[in-house]
Residue, then its C-alpha position, 0 to 999 in steps of 0.5 A: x500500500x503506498x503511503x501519503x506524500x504531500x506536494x506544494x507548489x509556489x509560483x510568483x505571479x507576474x506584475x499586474x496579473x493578480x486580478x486577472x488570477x483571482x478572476x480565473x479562480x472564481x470560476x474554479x469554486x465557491x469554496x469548493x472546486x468545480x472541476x472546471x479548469x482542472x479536474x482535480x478529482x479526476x486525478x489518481x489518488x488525490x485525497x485533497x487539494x486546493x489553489x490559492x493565491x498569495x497577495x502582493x505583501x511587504x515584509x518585516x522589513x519594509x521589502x516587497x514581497x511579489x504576489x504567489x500562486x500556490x498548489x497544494x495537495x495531498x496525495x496516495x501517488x508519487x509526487x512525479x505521478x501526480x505531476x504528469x497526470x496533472x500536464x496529461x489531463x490539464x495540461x490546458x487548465x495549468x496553461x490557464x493558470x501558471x501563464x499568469x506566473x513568471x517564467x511560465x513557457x511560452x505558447x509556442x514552446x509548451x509542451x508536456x517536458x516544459x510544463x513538467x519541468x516547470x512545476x517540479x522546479x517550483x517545488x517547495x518542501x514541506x518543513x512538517x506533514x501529518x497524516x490522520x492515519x498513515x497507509x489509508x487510501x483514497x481507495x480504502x476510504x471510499x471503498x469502505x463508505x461504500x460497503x457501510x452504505x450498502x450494509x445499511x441498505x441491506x439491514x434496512x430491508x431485513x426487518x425481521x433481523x431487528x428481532x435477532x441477537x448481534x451474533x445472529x445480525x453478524x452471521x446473516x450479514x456475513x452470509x450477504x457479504x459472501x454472496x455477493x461479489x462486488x463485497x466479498x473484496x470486504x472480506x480481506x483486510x486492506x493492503x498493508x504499507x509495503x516493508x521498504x517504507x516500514x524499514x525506512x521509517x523505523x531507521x528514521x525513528x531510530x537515528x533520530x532519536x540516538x542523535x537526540x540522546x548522544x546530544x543530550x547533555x549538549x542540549x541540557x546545558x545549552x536550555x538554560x541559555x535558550x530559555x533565558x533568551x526566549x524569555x527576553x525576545x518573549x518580553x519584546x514581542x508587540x502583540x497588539x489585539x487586531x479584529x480582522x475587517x468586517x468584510x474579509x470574514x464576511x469574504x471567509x465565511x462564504x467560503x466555508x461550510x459547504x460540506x462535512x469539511x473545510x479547508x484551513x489556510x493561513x499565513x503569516x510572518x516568522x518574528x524577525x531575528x535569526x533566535x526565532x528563525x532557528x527556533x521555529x525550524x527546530x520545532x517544525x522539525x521536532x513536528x514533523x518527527x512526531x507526526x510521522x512515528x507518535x501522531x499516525x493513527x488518527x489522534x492529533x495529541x487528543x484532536x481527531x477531525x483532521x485529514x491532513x496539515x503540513x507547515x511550509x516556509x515561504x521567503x527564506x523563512x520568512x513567512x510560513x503558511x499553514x494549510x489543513x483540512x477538518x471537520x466541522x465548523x471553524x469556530x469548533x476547530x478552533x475550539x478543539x486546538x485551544x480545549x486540547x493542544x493549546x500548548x501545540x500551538x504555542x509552541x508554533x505560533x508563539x514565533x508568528x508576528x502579533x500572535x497574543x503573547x506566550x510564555x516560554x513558549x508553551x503557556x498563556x498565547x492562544x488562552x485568549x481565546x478571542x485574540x488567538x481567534x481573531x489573529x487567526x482570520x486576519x491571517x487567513x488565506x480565503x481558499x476559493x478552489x478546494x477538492x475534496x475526494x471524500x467530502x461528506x465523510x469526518x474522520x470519525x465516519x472513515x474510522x467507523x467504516x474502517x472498523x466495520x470492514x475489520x469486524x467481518x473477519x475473525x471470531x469476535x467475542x459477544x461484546x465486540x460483536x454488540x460493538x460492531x453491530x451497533x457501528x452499523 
């Protein structure tokens, strides 16, 4: 089974062309992609997507920075897969799009090598991924709603099994299953990551974590110095309580909420000074480790509803953007963060211009809720063109179905099989 990869392209958009751009997205979605354009939802094992463009900005120090067309999506294919079937099935649509951006081939010398090699040159890592649950395909995910859907189809017209006790339900849901050739697939549990990627994360797990323990005693005695220095910048930091204007959350709002997810975009400035650059990178690294190996079985440090989040460094470092997908409402999501991993965001965030003050970078930031809230729409990146392969699915609805697939294999015991029929 392949495992997700993530992929993020950042393209500078040519002077003068930002409205011409913005235009063209509109017609793309409302919040939601249309599949004009370019069908996302066409492409091999997309899980989520989305374009969005980055306005014209001046930085921290008064530089301009130039307007950036952005393309993120998360992916059960290789990056160079999605990248060619992307120029084979929309090669047009990309042409629409990215002749907007500098340096994009001219029209006469487009062809599928010059469109490739100019997305993979427009490449930017991501400095932090995660993944709900690590190896569940887009495939797996709609192949098991599917199976719930017609399970249910077949109890609903089963009035008599109501009567029956979870074991017999079972069996008579077994013997269905059975019989029936488009589900008995059902039967065999899915494909398991392949042992090359299992061994290569388990390599990567171990060297980290030996480095960390060689270096121990260097980084017991260097975090004394680190913390006073932290505290000192923490002291400086101006974090004035800006609201965003009335008309951009009008802006964001319509945007959202369309389905049973919601894409989350935000960007924002890293705080100025080589302290803070090194320090935000030494966490998203230190994220980005354990969301690979602790957080991949679907639990965020106790959040749940979130599909897929990555962390990117823009402009030497000097902004970052942030980008997931979730369940639910906004303000839920928020909420979530704050009730549940207040320190996790902290510890990001405390290191973003005007984020509300923290202390040692954990404690106090976002425990103001209405300042962590409202420096969240103010930075916020309206997400017009968004995909999503599953769209009426939380990440409790996929869990659920992917427990009701395992419950048809082995012997359960009565009070697993009185769990698994009521997941039905």
């Amino acid at each position: 089974m392949p495992h997700q990869v993530a992929l993020t392209l950042v393209a500078q958009v040519r002077p003068g062309q930002v409205e011409s751009l913005q235009e063209l997205l509109k017609t793309m979605g409302d919040g939601v992609a249309n599949g004009s354009v370019v069908d996302l939802g066409a492409l091999d094992g997309v899980h989520f997507a989305r374009f969005i463009v980055l306005e014209e900005a001046t930085d921290l120090r008064g530089e301009p920075l130039p307007a950036s067309l952005l393309y993120l999506s998360d992916l059960d294919v290789s990056r160079e897969h999605h990248l060619g079937q992307l120029v084979d099935q929309s090669g047009e649509g990309l042409d629409r799009l990215f002749e907007h951006c500098e340096g994009y081939p001219e029209e006469r010398k487009r062809t599928r090598e010059t469109r490739l090699d100019y997305l993979r040159r427009h490449r930017v890592k991501e400095q932090a991924f995660y993944v709900n649950t690590v190896g569940r395909t887009r495939h797996q995910i709609r192949e098991e709603a599917e199976l719930r859907d017609r399970l249910e189809d077949f109890l609903d017209g089963a009035d008599h099994l109501r009567r029956q006790d979870p074991a017999e339900i079972r069996r008579s849901v077994l013997e269905h299953v059975e019989a029936d050739r488009t589900l008995s697939r059902a039967l065999s549990p899915p494909a398991g990551l392949d042992l090359g990627f299992r061994l290569r994360e388990l390599g990567h797990l171990l060297v980290v974590a030996l480095l960390v323990l060689v270096l121990l005693p260097l980084l017991l005695l260097a975090a004394p110095f680190f913390l006073v220095l932290l505290r000192r910048h923490e002291r400086r930091d101006k974090a004035p309580h800006v609201k965003a204007p009335v008309e951009v959350v009008q802006e964001l709002a319509a945007l959202e909420d369309h389905v049973v997810q919601n894409p989350f975009t935000a960007l924002g400035f890293v705080k100025p000074g080589l302290f803070r650059r090194l320090t935000l990178t030494g966490v998203l690294y230190a994220i980005n480790y354990v969301t690979r190996h602790v957080f991949n079985r679907g639990n965020l440090a106790g959040v749940k509803t979130i599909h897929f989040a990555r962390w990117v460094f823009l402009d030497d470092k000097r902004r970052v953007i942030f980008a997931s997908n979730y369940d639910g409402s906004l303000e839920s999501y928020m909420d979530d963060f704050i009730d549940k991993i207040a320190w996790g965001l902290n510890i990001v965030f405390s290191n973003g211009h005007g984020y509300p003050n923290a202390r040692f970078l954990i404690a106090d930031g976002c425990r103001d809720e209405l300042a962590f809230k409202d420096y969240l729409r103010l930075h916020q990146v309206p997400t017009r063109v968004w995909y999503s392969a599953y769209d009426q699915l939380s990440c409790a609805n996929i869990a659920n179905n992917a427990r009701i697939r395992a419950g048809l294999r082995g012997e359960p015991g009565r009070e697993t099989t009185e769990q698994w029929v009521q997941a039905l």
